[in-house]
C-alpha positions as CSV (number, residue, x, y, z in Angstrom):
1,X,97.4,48.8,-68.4
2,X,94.8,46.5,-68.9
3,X,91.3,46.7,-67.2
4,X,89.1,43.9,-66.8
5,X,85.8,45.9,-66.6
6,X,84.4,49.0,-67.5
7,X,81.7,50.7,-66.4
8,X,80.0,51.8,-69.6
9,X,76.6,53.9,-70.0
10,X,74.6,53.6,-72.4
11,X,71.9,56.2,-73.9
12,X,69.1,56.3,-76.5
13,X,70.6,58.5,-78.8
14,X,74.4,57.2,-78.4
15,X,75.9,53.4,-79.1
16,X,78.9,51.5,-77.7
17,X,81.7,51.4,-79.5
18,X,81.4,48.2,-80.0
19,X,78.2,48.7,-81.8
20,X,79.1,51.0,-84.0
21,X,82.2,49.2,-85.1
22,X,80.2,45.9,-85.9
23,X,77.9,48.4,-88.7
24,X,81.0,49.0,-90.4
25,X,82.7,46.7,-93.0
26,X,86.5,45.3,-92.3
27,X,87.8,48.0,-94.4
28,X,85.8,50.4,-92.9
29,X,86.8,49.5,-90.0
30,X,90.7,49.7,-90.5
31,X,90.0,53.5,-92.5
32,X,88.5,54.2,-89.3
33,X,90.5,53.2,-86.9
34,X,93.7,55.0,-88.8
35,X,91.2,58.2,-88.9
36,X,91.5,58.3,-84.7
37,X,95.3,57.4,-84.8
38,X,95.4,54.2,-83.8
39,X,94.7,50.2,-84.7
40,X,91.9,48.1,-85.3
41,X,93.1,46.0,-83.3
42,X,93.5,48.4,-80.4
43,X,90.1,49.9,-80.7
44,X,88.7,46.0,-80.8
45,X,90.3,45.9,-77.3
46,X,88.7,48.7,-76.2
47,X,85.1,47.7,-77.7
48,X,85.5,44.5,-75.6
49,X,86.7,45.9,-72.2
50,X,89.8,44.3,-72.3
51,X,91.5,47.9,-72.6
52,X,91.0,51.8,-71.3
53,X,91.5,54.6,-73.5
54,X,92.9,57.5,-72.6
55,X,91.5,60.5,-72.9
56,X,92.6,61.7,-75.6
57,X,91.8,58.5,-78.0
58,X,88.2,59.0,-76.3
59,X,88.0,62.7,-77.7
60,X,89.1,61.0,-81.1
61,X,86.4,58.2,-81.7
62,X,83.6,60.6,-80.2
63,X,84.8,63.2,-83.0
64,X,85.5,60.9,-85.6
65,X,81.8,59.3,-84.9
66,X,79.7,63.0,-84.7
67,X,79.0,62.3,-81.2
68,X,77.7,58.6,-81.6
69,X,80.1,57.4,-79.7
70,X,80.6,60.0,-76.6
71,X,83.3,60.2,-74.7
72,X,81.5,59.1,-71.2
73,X,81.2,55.5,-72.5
74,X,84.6,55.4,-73.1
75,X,85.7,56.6,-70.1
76,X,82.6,57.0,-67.0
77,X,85.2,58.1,-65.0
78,X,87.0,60.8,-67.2
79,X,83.4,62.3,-67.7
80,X,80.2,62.9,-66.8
81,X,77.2,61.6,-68.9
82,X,75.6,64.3,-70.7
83,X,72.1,63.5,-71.1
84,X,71.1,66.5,-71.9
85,X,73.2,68.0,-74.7
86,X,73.3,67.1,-78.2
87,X,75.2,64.2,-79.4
88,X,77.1,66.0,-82.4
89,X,80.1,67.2,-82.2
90,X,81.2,70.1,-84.0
């Protein structure tokens, strides 16, 4: 499926994933993306809008990333912003 746009939210104490992917180095990067299951490749796709994760890849990178990234910028429209709780995941 490929999505031209999403909506994504941003918050103070959370960054995109694109963001957060540009801190780490290439290697980095690749360790990561094997740590949620998939390519760097795919996730670059998602950084850049270009493709929608499913939920479950969502639950991954917000784990993976103690709650920097959350799972509402991912996917608005699987979840609710939750301004109010704290971004670490346990």
């Amino acid at each position: 499926m490929r999505v031209a746009h999403l909506a994504y939210c941003c918050y103070d104490l959370t960054m995109e994933l694109k963001n957060y992917l540009k801190k780490l180095s290439m290697p980095q990067r690749r360790v990561f993306a094997n740590s949620v299951g998939t390519s760097y490749e795919y996730l670059k796709q998602i950084a850049n809008r270009h493709r929608a994760p499913g939920a479950s890849i969502c639950i991954r990178i917000e784990h993976a990333t103690e709650g920097t990234v959350h799972r509402s910028e991912l996917r608005p429209d699987y979840w609710e912003p939750d301004v109010y709780s704290q971004r670490k995941v346990s």
